[in-house]
N, C-alpha and C positions, 0 to 999 in steps of 0.2 A: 690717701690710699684707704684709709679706715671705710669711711663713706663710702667709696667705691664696693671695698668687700660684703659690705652693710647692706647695700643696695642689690647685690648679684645673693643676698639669701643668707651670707656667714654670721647667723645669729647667735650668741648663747644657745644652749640647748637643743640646737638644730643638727641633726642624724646628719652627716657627710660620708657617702660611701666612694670608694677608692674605683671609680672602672679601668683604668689604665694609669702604667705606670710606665714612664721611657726616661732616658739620661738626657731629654727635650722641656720634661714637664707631667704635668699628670692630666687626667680625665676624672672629673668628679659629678657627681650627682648627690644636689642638694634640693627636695620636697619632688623630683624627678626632672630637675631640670639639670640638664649634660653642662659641664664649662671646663673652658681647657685653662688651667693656667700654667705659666712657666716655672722653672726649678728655683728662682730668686724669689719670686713672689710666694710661692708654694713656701718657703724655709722660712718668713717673715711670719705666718700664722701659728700658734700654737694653739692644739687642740690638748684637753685632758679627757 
């Protein structure tokens, strides 16, 4: 899964903005690119 998130942009240091938010998953935008992920996958990242 690391790789995975690695490869869709989820770098250190990398701006993630929040476009949608639903009790489905979120909508996010990372260097402008849109990705939906689900609420299990979504809870496994921690950002600071």
């Amino acid at each position: 899964m690391k790789q995975h998130l690695l490869d869709m942009g989820f770098v250190a240091g990398q701006i993630v903005q929040i476009i949608g938010n639903s009790n489905q998953g979120l909508v996010l935008s990372i260097k402008g690119v849109r990705l939906a992920l689900n609420r299990g996958l979504a809870h496994r990242i921690n950002v600071a």
